[in-house]
C-alpha positions in Angstrom: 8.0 -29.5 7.9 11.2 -27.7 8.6 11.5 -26.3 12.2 14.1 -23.7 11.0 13.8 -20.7 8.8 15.5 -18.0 7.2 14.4 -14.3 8.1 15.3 -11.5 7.6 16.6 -9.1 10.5 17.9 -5.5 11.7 21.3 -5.8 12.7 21.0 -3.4 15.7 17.7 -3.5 16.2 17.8 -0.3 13.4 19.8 1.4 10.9 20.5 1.5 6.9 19.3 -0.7 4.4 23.1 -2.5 5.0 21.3 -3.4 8.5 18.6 -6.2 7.0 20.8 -9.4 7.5 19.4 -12.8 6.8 19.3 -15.2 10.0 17.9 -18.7 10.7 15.1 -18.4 13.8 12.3 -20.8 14.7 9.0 -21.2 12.5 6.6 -19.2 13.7 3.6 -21.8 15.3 0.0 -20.6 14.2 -2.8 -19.8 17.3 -6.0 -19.9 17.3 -7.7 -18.9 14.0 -4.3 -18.5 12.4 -3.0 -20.0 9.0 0.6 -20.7 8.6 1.8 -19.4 5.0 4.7 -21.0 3.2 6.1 -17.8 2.0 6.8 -17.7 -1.6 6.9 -13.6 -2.4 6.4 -10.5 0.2 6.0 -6.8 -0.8 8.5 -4.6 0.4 6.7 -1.3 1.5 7.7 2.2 2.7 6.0 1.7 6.5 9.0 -1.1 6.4 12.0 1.7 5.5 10.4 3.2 8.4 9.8 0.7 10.7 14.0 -0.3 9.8 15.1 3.7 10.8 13.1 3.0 14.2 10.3 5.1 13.3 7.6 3.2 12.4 7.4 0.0 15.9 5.2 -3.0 15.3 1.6 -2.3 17.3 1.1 -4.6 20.5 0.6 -8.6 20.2 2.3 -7.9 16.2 5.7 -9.9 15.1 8.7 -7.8 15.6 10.2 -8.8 11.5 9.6 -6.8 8.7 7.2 -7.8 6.3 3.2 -6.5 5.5 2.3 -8.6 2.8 3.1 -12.4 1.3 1.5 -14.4 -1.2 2.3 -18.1 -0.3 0.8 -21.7 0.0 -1.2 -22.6 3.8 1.1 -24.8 5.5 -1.1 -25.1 8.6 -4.7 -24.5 7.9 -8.0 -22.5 9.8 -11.1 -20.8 9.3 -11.9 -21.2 5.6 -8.7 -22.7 4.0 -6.8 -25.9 3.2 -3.1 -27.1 3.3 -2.1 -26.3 0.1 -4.4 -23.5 -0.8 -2.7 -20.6 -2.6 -3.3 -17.1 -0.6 -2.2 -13.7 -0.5 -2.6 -11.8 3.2 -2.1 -8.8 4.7 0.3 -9.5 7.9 1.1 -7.0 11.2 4.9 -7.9 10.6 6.7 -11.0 10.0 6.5 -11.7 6.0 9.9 -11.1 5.5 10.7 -15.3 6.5 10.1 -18.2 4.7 7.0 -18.9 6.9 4.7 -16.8 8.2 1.6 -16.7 10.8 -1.5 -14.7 10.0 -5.1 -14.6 11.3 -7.2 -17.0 8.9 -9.4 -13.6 8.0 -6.9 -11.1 6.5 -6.0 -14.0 3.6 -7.5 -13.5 0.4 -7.4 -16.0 -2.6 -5.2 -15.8 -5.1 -6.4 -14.1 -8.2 -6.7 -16.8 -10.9 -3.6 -16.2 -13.4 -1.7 -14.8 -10.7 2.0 -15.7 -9.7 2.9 -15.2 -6.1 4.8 -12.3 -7.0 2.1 -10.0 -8.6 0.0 -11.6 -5.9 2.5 -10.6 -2.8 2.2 -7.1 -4.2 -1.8 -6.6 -3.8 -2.6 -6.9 0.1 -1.1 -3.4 1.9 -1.6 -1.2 -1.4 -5.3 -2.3 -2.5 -6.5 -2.5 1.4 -4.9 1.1 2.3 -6.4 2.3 -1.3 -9.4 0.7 -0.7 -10.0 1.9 2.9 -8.8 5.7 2.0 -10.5 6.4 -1.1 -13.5 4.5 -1.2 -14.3 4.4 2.6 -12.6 7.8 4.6 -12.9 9.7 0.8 -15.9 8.2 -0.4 -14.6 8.6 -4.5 -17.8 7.9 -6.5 -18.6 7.2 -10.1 -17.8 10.5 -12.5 -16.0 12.4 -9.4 -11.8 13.1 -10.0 -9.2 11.7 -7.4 -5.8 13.7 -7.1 -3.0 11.0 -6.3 0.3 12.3 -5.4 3.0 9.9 -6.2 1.1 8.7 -9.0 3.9 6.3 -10.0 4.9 4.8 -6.6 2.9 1.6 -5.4 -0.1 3.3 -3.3 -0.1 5.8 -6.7 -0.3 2.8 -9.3 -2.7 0.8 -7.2 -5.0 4.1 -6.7 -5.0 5.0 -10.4 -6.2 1.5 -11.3 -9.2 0.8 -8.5 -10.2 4.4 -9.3 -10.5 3.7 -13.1 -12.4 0.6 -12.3 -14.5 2.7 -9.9 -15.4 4.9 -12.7 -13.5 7.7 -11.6 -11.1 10.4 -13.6 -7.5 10.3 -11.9 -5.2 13.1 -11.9 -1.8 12.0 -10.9 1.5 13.7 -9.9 5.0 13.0 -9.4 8.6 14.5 -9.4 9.9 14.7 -13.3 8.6 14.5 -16.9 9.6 10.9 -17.2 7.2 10.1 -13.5 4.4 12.3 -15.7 5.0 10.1 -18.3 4.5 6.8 -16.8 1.5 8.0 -14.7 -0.1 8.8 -17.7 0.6 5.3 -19.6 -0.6 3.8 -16.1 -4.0 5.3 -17.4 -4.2 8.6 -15.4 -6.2 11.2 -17.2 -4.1 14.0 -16.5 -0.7 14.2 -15.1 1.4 17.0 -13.5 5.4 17.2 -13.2 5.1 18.6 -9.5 9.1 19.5 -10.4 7.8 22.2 -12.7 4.0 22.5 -12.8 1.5 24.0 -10.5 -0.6 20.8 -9.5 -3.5 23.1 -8.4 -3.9 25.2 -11.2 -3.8 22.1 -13.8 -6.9 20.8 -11.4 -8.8 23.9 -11.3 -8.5 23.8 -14.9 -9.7 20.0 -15.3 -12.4 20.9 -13.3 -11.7 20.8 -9.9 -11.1 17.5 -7.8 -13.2 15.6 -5.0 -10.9 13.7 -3.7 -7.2 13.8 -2.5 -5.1 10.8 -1.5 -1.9 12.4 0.1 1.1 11.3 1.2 3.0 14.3 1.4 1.4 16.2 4.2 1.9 19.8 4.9 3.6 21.0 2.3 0.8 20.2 -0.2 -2.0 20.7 1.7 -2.5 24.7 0.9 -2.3 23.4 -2.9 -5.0 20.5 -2.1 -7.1 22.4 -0.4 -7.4 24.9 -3.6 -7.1 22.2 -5.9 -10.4 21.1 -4.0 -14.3 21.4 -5.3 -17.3 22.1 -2.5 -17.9 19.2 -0.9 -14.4 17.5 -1.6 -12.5 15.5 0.7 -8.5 15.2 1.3 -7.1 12.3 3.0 -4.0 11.8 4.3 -1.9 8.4 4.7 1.5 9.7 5.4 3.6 13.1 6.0 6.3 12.8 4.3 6.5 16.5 3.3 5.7 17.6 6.9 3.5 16.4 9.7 1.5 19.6 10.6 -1.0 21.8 8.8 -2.1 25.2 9.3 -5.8 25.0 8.5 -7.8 28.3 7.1 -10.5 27.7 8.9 -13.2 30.1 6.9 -11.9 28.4 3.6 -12.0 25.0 4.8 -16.0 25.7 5.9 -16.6 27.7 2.5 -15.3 24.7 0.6 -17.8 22.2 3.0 -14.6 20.4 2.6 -13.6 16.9 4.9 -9.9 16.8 6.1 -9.1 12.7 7.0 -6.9 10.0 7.1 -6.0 6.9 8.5 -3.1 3.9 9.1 -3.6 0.3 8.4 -1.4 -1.4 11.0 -2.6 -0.4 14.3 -6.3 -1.7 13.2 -7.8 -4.3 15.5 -8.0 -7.7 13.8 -11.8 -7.6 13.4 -11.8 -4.6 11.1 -9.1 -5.8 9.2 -11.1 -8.9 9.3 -14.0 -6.5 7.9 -12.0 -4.8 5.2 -10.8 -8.2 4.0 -14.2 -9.0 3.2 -15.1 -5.5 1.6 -11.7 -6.3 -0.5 -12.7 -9.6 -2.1 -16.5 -8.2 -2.2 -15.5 -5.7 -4.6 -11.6 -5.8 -5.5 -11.4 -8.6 -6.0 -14.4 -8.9 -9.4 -12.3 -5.7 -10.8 -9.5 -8.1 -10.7 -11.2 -11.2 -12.3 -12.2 -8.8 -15.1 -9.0 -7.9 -15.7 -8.9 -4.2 -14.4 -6.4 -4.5 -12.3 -3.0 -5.9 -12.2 -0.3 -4.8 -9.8 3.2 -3.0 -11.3 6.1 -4.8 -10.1 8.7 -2.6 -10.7 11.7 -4.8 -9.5 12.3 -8.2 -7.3 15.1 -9.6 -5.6 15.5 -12.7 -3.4 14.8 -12.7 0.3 18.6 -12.8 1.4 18.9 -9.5 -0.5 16.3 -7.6 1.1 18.8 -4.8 2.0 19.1 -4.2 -1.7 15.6 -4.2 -1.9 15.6 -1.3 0.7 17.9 0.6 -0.7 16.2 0.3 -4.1 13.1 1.5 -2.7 14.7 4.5 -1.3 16.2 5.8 -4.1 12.5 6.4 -5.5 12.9 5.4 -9.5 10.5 2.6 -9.2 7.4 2.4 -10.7 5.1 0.3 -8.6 6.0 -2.5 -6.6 9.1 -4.0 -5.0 9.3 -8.2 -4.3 10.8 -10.4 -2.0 11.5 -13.9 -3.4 11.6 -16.5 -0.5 
């Protein structure tokens, strides 16, 4: 095996998607009760535009490089897999690379019928959906789940484990041609947040129980009305504001929950554990066909600044793909 690699780096340490430059550095050597992946595909995710603007720092003991999901073959094996075996896994940083290290616990088999590009796209979507809706917001069978962003990759990703839950979806985004596609992505309803009044087309579906959010503040007054007794809202990003005024008195007439949680920072023993919850129950919905990632666009590793800048301009529908 090849001691050199290409990667992909920030120019600058941060900066514009023209800052993601393509350099040759050392493969990565595995420790203890770490697999080394030959990289074949890694999902380019919004936590990375951050991470490139300086915003968004790897936690402590994580590679510096971009990158939190590949789909590869195990170059250097541990815990529960073979040379050769074909993987997906969710990383702390570092899949942007032709190689890449990752504890043996957060890798997943590949789906059967997968390539590695559909495959790349599942870990950081499914296990922040996963974790969100079905563990902090607790989505049961028969309740609705409001997704903003309906047609982004969190949004697809939610729609479909939700339908496979059981669950009704109602899904927004920004224009009649986002309605559009969240509705042939099977959403029940969908809302043109452009034009419509998201909380009055939920009050008059019936109300919702939960609320995955990645807007922040200035949806929350509209969630929280949006919002049947007992209903939770949970938040995994701000990007429409990063503090909330809270009316207390409705908040405790409503009995409602106000949550939310990250996915990097985790320790790796309950990534370890959500792994495990993943392939327990993702993974069947999968087999059965129920779920199959949107890959809206992929480009090869070398042009990951295009991928960036792709990403940013917010037409995609679903996933974006590194080919190493």
């Amino acid at each position: 095996m090849t001691s050199r690699m290409t990667a992909i780096a920030i120019d600058g340490g941060k900066g514009p998607a023209e800052a993601l430059k393509p350099v040759s550095v050392s493969v990565p050597e595995p420790g203890p009760g770490q697999i080394l992946i030959r990289v074949r595909a890694a999902g380019v995710n919004r936590p990375d535009l951050l991470q490139r603007l300086g915003y968004y720092p790897p936690p402590p003991g994580a590679p510096d490089g971009l990158g939190l999901e590949v789909a590869g073959e195990v170059a250097v094996a541990a815990g529960r897999w073979a040379v050769g075996d074909r993987v997906t896994a969710l990383l702390g940083g570092g899949g942007y690379a032709e190689y890449a290290v990752v504890d043996a616990r957060h890798a997943l088999p590949i789906p059967d019928g997968f390539d590695f590009v559909h495959a790349a796209a599942l870990p950081e979507t499914v296990f922040t959906v996963y974790a969100n809706v079905f563990e902090h917001g607790a989505l049961k069978l028969g309740e609705t789940l409001l997704v903003h962003g309906g047609t982004s990759g969190i949004g697809t990703t939610a729609i479909a484990l939700a339908k496979a839950a059981g669950a009704k979806v109602i899904a927004t985004g920004r224009g009649a041609d986002k309605k559009a596609q969240a509705l042939a992505l099977g959403a029940d309803v969908a809302v043109d947040a452009l034009t419509e009044d998201f909380a009055q087309v939920a009050k008059d579906y019936g109300g919702v129980d939960v609320v995955l959010d990645m807007v922040g503040a200035s949806y929350f007054e509209k969630n929280l009305e949006a919002l049947n007794t007992g209903g939770r809202i949970v938040y995994i990003a701000s990007l429409g504001g990063a503090v909330i005024e809270v009316p207390v008195m409705k908040l405790m007439q409503k009995r409602a929950l106000i949550t939310g949680s990250t996915l990097r920072p985790r320790s790796s023993d309950e990534k370890a554990r959500l792994a495990a919850e993943v392939e327990r129950v993702v993974w069947p919905w999968i087999a059965a066909g129920q779920i199959k990632p949107i890959v809206d666009a992929t480009f090869p590793l070398a042009q990951a600044a295009q991928a960036h800048a792709h990403l940013e301009a917010g037409a995609h529908v679903g996933k974006v793909v590194l080919i190493a």
